[in-house]
N, C-alpha and C positions, 0 to 999 in steps of 0.2 A: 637687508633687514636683519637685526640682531636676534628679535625673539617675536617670535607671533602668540596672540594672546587669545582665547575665544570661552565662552560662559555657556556651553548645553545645559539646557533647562528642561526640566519634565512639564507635562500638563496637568498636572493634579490626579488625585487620585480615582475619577473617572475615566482614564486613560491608564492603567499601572503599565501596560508594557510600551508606552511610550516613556514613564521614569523612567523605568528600565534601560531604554536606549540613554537616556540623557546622560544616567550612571556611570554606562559604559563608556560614553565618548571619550575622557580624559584617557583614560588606559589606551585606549585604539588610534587614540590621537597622538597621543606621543609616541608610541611602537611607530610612528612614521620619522618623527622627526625629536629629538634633542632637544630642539629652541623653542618648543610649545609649552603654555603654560597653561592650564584651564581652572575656571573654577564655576559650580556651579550655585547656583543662586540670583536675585532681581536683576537682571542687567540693566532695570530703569533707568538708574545713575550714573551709569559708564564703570570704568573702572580706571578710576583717578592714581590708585595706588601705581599704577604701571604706568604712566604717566612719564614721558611724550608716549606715543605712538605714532607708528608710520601710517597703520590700516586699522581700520573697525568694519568687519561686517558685522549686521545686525539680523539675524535670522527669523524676527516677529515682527508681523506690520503692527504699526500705531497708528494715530488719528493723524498724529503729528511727527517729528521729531523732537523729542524731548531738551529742553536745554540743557542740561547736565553731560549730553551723552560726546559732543564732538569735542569738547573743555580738553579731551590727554589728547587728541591729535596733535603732533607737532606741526609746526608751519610747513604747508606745500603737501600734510597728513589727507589723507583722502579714507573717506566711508562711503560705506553702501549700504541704505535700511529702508524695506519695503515700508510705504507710506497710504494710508487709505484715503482713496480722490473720491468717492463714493460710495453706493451702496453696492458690496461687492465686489469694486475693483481698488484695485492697487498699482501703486507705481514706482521702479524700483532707482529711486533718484540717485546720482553721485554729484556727495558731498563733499566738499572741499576746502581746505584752511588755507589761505591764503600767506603770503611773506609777512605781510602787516598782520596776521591774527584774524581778519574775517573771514568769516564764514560765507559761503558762498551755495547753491544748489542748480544744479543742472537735473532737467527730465529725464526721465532714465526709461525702462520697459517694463509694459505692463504684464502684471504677474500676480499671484495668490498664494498667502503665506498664511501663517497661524499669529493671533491674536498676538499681542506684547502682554505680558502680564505683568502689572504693578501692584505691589504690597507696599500700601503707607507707612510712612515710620514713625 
């Protein structure tokens, strides 16, 4: 893998010292490694700019998977984004891009994550 890419996000300002971690991550994330890149902000959309990708973790459940978000996977690119099957459960599927460009999803483990947050554009 060339470069890993990841988007810590805060919870709004009802939560300040969890901004706070969000803020940090970049800094503490790269004192590990060179080939990371972060930025923070919606990850609704994916982040097409970095586009292929090998990996997308997605650290918020959603209702769904959004369609925007597996589009930089490169072919044979694999993610993992906690998905809501009910009322208070989740399920931590792997995603997968196939040779031809489809997308494909396999069950994954259940688990509980924090909300996705989307801001309309």
């Amino acid at each position: 893998m060339q470069q890993v890419h990841g988007q810590p996000r805060g919870h709004g300002d009802h939560r300040p010292q969890r901004r706070c971690r969000g803020a940090q991550a970049p800094a503490s994330l790269r004192a590990q490694s060179s080939r990371l890149n972060t930025r923070i902000g919606d990850g609704y959309a994916g982040w097409p700019e970095c586009a292929p990708l090998d990996a997308i973790v997605v650290t918020a459940a959603a209702p769904a998977v959004p369609q925007p978000l597996p589009d930089p996977l490169r072919r044979a690119g694999r993610m993992a984004m906690p998905v809501c099957t009910g009322p208070g459960d989740e399920d931590l599927p792997l995603i997968r891009k196939g040779a031809d460009g489809q997308v494909t999803r396999k069950r994954g483990l259940p688990l509980r994550f924090v909300p996705l947050s989307y801001e309309p554009r």
